[in-house]
mmCIF file of the C-alpha atoms, coordinates in Angstrom:
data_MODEL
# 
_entry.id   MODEL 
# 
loop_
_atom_site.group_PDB 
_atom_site.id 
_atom_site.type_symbol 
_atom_site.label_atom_id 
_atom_site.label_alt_id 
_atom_site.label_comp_id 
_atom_site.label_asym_id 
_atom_site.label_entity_id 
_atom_site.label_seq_id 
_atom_site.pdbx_PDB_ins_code 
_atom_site.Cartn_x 
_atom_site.Cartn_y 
_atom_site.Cartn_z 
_atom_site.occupancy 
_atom_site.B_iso_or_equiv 
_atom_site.pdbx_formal_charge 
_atom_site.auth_seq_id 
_atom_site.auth_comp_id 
_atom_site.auth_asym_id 
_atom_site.auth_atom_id 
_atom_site.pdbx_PDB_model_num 
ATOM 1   C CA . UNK A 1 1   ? 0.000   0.000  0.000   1.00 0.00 ? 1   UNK A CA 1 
ATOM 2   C CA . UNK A 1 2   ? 1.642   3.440  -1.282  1.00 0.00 ? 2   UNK A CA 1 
ATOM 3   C CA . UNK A 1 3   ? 2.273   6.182  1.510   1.00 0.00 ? 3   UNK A CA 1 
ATOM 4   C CA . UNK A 1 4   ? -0.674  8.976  0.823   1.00 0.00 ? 4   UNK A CA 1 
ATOM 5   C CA . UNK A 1 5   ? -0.429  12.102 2.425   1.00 0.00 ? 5   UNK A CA 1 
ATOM 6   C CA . UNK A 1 6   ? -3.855  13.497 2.555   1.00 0.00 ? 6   UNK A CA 1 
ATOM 7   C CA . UNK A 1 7   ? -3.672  17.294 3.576   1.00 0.00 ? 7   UNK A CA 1 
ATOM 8   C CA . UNK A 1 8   ? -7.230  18.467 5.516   1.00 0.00 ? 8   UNK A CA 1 
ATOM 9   C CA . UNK A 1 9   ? -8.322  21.798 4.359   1.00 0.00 ? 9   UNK A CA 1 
ATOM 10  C CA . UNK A 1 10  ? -8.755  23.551 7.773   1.00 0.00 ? 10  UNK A CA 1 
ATOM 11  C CA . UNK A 1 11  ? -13.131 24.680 8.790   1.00 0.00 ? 11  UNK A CA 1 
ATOM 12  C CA . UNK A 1 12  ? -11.864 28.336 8.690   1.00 0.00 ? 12  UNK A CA 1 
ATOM 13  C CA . UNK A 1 13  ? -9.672  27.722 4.796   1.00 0.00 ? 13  UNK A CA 1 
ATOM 14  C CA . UNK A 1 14  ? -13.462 26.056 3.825   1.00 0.00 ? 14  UNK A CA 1 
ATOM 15  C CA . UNK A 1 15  ? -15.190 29.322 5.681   1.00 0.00 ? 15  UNK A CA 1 
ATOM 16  C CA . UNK A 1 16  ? -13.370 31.915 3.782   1.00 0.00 ? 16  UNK A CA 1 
ATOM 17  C CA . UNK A 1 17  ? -13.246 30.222 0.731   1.00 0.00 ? 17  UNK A CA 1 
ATOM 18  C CA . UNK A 1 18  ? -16.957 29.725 0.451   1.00 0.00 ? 18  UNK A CA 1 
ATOM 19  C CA . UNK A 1 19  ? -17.645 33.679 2.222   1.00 0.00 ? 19  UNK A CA 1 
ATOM 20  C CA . UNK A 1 20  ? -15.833 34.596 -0.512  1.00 0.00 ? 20  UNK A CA 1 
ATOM 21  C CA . UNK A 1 21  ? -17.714 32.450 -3.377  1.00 0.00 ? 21  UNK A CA 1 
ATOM 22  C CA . UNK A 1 22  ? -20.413 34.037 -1.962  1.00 0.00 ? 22  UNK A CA 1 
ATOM 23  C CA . UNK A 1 23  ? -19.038 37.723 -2.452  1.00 0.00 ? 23  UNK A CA 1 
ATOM 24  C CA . UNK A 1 24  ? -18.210 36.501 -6.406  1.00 0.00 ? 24  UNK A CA 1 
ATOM 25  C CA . UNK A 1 25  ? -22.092 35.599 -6.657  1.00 0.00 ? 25  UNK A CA 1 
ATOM 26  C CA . UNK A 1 26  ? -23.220 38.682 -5.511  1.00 0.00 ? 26  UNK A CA 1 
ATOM 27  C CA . UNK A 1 27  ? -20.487 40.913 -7.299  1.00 0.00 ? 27  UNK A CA 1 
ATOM 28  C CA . UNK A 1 28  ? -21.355 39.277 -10.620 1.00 0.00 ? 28  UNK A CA 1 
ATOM 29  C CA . UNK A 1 29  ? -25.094 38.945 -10.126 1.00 0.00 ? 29  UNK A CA 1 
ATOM 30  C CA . UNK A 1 30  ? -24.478 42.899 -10.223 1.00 0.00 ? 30  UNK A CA 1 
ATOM 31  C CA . UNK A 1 31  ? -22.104 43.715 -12.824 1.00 0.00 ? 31  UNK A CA 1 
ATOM 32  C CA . UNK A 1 32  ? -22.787 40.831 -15.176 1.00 0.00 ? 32  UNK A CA 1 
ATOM 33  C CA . UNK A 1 33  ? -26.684 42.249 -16.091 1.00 0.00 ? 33  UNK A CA 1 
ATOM 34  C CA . UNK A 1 34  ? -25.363 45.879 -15.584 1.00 0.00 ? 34  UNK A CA 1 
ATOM 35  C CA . UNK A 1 35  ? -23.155 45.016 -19.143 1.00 0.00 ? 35  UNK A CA 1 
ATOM 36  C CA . UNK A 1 36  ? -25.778 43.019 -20.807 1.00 0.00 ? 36  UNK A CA 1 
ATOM 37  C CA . UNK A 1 37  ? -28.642 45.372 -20.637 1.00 0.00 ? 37  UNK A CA 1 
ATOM 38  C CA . UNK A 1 38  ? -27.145 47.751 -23.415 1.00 0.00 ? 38  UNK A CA 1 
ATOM 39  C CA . UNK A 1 39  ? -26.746 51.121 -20.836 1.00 0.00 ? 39  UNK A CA 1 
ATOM 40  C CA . UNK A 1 40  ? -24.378 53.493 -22.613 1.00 0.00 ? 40  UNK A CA 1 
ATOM 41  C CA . UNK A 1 41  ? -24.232 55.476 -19.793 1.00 0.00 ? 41  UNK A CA 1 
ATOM 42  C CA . UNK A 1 42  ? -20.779 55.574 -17.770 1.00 0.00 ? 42  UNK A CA 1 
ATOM 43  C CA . UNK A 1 43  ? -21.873 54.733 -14.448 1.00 0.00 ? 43  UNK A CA 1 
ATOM 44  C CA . UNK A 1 44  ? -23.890 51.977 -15.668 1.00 0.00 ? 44  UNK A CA 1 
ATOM 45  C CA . UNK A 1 45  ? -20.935 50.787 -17.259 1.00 0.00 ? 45  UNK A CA 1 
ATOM 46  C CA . UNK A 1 46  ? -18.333 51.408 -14.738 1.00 0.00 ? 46  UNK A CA 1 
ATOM 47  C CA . UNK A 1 47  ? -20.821 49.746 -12.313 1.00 0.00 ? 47  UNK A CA 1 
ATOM 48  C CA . UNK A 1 48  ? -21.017 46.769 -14.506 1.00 0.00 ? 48  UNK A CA 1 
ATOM 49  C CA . UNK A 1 49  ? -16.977 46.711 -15.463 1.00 0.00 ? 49  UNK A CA 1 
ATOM 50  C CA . UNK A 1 50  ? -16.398 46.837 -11.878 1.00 0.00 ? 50  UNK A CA 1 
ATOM 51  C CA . UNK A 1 51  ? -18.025 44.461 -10.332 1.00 0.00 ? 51  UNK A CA 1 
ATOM 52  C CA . UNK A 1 52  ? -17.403 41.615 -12.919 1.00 0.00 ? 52  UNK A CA 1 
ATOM 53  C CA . UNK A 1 53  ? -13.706 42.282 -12.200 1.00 0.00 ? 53  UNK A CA 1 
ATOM 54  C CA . UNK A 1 54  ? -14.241 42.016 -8.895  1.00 0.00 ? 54  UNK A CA 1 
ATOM 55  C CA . UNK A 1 55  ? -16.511 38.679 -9.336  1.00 0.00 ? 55  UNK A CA 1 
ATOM 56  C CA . UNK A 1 56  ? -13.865 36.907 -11.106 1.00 0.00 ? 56  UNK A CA 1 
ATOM 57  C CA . UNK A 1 57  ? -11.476 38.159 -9.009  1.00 0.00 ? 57  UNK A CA 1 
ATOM 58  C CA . UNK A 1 58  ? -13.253 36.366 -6.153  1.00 0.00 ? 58  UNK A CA 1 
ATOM 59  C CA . UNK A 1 59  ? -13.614 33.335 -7.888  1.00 0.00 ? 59  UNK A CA 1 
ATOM 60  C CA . UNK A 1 60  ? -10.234 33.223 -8.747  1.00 0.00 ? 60  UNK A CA 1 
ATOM 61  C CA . UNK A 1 61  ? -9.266  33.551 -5.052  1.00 0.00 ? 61  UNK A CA 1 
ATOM 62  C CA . UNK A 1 62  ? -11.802 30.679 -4.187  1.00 0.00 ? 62  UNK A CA 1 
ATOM 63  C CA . UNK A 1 63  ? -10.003 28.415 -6.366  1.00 0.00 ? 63  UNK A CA 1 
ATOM 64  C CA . UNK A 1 64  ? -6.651  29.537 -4.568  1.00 0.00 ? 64  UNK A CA 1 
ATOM 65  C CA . UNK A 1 65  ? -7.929  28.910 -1.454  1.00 0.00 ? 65  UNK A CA 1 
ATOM 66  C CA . UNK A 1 66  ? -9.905  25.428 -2.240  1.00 0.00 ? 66  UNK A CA 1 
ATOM 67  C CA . UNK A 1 67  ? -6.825  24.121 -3.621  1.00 0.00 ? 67  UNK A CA 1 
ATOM 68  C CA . UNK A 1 68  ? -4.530  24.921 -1.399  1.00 0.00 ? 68  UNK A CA 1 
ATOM 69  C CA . UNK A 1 69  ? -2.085  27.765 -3.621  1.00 0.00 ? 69  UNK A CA 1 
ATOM 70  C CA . UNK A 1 70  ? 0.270   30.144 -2.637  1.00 0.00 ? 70  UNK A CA 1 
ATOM 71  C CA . UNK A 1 71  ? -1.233  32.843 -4.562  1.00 0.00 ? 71  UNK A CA 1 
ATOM 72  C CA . UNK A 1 72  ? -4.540  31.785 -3.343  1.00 0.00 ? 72  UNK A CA 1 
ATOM 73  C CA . UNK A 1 73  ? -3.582  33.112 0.114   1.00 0.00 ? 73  UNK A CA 1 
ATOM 74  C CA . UNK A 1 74  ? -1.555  35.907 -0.937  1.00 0.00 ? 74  UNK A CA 1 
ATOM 75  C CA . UNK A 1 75  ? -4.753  36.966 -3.151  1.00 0.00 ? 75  UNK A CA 1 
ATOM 76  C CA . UNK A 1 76  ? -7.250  36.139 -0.112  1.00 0.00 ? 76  UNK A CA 1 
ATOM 77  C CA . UNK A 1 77  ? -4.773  38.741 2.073   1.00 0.00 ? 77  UNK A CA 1 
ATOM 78  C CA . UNK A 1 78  ? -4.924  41.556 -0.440  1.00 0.00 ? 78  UNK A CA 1 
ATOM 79  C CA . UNK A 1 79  ? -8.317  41.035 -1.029  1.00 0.00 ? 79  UNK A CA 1 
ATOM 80  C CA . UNK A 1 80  ? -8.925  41.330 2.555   1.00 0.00 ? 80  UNK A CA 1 
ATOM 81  C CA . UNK A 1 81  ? -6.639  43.871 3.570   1.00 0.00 ? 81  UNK A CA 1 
ATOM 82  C CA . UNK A 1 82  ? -8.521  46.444 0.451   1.00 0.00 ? 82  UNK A CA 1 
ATOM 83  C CA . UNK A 1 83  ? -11.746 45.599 1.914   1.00 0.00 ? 83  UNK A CA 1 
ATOM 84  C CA . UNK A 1 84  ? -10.983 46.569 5.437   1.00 0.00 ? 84  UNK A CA 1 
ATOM 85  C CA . UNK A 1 85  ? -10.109 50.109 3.510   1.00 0.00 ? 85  UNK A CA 1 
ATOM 86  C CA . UNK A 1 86  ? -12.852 50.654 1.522   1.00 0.00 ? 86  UNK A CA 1 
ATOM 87  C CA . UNK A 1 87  ? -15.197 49.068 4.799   1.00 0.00 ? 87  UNK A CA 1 
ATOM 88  C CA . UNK A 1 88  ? -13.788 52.069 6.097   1.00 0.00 ? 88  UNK A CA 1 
ATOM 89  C CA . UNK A 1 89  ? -14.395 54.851 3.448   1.00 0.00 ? 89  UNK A CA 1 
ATOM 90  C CA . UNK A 1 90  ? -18.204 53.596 3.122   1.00 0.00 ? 90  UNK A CA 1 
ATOM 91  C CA . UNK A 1 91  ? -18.654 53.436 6.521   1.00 0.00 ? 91  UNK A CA 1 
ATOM 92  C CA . UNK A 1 92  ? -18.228 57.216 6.531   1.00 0.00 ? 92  UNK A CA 1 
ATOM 93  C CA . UNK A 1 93  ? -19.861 57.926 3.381   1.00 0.00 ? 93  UNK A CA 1 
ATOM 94  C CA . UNK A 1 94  ? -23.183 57.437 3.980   1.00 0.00 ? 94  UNK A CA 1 
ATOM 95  C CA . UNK A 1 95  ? -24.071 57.653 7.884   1.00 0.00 ? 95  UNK A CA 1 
ATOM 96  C CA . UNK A 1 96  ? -27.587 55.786 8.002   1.00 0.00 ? 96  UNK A CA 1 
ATOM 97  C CA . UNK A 1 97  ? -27.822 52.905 10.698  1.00 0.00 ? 97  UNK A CA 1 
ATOM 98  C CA . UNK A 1 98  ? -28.527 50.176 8.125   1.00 0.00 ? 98  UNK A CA 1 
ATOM 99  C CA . UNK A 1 99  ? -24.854 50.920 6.138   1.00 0.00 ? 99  UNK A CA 1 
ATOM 100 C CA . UNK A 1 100 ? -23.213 51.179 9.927   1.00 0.00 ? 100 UNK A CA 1 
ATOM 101 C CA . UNK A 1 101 ? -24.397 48.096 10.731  1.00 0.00 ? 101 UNK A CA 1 
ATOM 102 C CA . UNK A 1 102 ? -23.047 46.297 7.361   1.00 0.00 ? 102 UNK A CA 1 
ATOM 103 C CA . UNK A 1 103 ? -20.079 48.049 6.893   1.00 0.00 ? 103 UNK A CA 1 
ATOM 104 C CA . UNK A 1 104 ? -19.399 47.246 10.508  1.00 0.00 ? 104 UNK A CA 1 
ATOM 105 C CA . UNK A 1 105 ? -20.182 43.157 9.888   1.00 0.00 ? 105 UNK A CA 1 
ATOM 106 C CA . UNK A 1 106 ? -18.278 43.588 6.681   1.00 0.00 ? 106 UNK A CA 1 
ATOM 107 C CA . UNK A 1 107 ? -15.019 44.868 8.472   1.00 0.00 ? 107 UNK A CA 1 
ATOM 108 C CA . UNK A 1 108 ? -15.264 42.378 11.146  1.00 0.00 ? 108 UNK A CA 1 
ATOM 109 C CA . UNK A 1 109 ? -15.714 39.570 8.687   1.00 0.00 ? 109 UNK A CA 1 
ATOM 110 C CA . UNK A 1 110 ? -12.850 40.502 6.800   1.00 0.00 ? 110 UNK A CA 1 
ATOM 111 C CA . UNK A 1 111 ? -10.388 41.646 9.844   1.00 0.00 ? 111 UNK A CA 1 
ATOM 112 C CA . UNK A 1 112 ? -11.133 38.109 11.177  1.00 0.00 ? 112 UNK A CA 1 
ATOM 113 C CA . UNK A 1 113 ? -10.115 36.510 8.035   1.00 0.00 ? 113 UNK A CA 1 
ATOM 114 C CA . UNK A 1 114 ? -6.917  38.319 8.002   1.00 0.00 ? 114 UNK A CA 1 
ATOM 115 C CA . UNK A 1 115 ? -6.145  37.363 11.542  1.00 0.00 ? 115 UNK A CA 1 
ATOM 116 C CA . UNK A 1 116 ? -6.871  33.887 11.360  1.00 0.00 ? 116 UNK A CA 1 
ATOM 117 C CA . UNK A 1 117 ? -4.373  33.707 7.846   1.00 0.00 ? 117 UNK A CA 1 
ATOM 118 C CA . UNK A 1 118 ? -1.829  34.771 9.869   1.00 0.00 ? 118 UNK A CA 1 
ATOM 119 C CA . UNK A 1 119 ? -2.254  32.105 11.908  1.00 0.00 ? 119 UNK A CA 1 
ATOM 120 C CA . UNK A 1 120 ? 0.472   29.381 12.320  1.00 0.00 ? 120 UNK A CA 1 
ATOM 121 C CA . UNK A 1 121 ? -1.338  26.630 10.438  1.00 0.00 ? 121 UNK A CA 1 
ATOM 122 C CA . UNK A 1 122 ? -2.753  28.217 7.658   1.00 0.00 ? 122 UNK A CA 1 
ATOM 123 C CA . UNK A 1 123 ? 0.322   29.519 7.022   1.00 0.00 ? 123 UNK A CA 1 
ATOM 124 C CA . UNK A 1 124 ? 1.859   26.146 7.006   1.00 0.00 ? 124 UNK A CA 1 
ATOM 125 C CA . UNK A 1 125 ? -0.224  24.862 4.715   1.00 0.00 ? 125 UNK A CA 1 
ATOM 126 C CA . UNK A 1 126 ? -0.208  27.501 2.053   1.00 0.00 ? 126 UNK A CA 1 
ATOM 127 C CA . UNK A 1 127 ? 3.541   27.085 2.862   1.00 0.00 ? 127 UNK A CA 1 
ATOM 128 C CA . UNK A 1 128 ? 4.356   30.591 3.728   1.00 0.00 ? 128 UNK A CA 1 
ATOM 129 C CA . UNK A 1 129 ? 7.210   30.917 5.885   1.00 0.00 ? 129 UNK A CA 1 
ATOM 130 C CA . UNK A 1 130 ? 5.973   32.946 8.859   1.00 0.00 ? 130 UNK A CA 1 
# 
């Protein structure tokens, strides 16, 4: 019998990876029909240009992080990291309780993602030298 090495993705590797699948649903369930429906106008376009980028990008970083790649967690990290920002700048733009409360869940979500990738064993098994 050969010698298998079966690596476990870790519960919080699956977490992210599917929070994020989730974000590259909703991002392209946006900008996907905003390109389709023929608006010539440049924020319907820049809407739509947007957040299919930032769809793909998502599902790009799911596949990173399902299978276990490098860039996957590098990706994940600056993913992250820009949404913490920009958490931050729409928190303040618009000051009504409902985009408090979600830009305040958003921030948490994603500072507790990048905290728990700098974690030892994530690390590890991305194979990032800590």
């Amino acid at each position: 019998m050969n010698d298998i090495n079966i690596i476990r993705r870790p519960r919080g590797v699956t977490l992210i990876a599917i929070y994020t699948a989730i974000g590259a649903a909703f991002s392209l369930l946006v900008g996907v029909p905003q390109l389709l429906t023929g608006e010539t106008t440049a924020v319907a376009l820049i809407t739509g240009v947007v957040y299919s980028i930032l769809g793909t990008l998502f599902m790009v970083t799911v596949y990173g992080l399902w299978t276990l790649k490098t860039w996957g967690y590098k990706l994940a990290r600056g993913i992250y990291a820009v949404s913490v920002v920009f958490g931050c700048f729409s928190l303040f733009s618009n000051l009504t309780l409902g985009n408090i409360i979600t830009q305040g869940i958003t921030i948490a979500i994603a500072i507790w993602i990048l905290s728990y990738l700098r974690k030892e064993e994530p690390m590890d098994l991305f194979g990032i030298k800590s």
